[in-house]
C-alpha positions in Angstrom: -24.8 21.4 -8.9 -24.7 18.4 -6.5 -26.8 15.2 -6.8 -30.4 15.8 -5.7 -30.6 12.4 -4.4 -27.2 13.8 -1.6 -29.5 16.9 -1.5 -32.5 15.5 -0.3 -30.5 13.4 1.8 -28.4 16.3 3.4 -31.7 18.4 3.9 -33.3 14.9 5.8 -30.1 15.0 8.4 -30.5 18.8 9.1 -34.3 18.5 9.8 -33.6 15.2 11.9 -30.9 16.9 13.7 -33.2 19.8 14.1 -36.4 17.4 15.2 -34.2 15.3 17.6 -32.9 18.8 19.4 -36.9 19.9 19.9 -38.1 16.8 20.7 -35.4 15.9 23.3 -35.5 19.8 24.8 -39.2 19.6 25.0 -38.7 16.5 27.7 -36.1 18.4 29.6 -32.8 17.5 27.5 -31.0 20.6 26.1 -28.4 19.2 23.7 -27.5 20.0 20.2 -27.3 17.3 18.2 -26.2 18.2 14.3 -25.3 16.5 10.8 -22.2 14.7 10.8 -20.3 15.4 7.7 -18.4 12.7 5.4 -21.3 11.0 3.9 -19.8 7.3 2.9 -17.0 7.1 4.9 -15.4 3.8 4.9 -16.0 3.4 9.0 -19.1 5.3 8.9 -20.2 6.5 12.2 -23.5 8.0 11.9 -25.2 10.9 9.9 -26.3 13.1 13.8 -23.6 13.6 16.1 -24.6 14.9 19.9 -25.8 12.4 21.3 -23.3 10.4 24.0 -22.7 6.5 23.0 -25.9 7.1 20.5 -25.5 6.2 16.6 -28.6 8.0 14.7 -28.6 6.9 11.1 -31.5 8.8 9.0 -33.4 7.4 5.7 -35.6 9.9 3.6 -36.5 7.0 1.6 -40.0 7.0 -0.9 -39.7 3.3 -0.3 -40.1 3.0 3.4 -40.1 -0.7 3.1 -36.9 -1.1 2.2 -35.1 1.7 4.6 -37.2 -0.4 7.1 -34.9 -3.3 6.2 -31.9 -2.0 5.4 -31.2 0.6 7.3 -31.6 -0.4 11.4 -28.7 -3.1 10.0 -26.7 0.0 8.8 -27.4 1.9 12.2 -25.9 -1.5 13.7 -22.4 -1.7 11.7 -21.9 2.1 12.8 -22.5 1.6 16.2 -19.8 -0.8 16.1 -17.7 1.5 14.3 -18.5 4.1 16.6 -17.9 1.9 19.6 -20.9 3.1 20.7 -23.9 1.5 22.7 -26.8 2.5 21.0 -28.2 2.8 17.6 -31.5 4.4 16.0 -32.6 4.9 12.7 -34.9 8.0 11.7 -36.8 7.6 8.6 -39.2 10.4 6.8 -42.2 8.8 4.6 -43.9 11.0 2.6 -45.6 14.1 4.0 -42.7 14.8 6.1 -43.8 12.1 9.0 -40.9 10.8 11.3 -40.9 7.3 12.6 -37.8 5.7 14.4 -36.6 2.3 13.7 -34.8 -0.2 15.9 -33.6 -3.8 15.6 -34.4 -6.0 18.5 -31.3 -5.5 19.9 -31.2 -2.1 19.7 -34.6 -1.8 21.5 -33.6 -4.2 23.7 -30.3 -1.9 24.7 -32.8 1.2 25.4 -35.1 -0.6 27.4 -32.4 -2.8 29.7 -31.3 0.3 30.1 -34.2 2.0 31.5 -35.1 -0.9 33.7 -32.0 -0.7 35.0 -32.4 2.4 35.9 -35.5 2.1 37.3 -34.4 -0.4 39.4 -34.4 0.7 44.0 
């Protein structure tokens, strides 16, 4: 039987992956994101896949505090890993709720590049 802490944490990346594929489609963005397997990888690249230049890193955490500060920073050293551009971190609280989770930086990414693209 396998470790119901790598359980929980399995079941968390299905339902993100899951949550991130509704949410995106219901604003017009069909893809299919899904859980990336090789949990602890040395060069860890993420826990959801399917997103272009996007690391998604996801917490099930009781102690939301402390995926709050540790995690964005993990979401961070995989996006360097991944060579990628951006980073997010999904974390579930009790009751099932879904917040995302940025850095500074990593906000600052989405939104320069929304401006950007904004721009005439």
């Amino acid at each position: 039987m396998a470790n119901p802490q790598k359980r929980k944490g399995d079941t968390a990346e299905r339902e993100c992956a899951d949550l991130i594929n509704a949410s995106l489609k219901a604003h017009g963005c069909d893809v299919q994101c899904q859980r990336a397997l090789g949990a602890g990888r040395q060069q860890d690249t993420g826990d959801i896949f399917g997103l272009r230049d996007h690391v998604i890193q996801v917490a099930s955490w009781s102690d939301v505090g402390a995926a709050a500060r540790q995690k964005p920073m993990a979401a961070a050293q995989q996006m360097a890993n991944a060579g990628a551009n951006f980073a997010s971190t999904f974390v579930r609280s009790r009751g099932g709720i879904w917040r995302v989770w940025l850095t500074v930086d990593q906000w600052a990414r989405l939104t320069a590049l929304q401006q950007r693209e904004a721009m005439p």
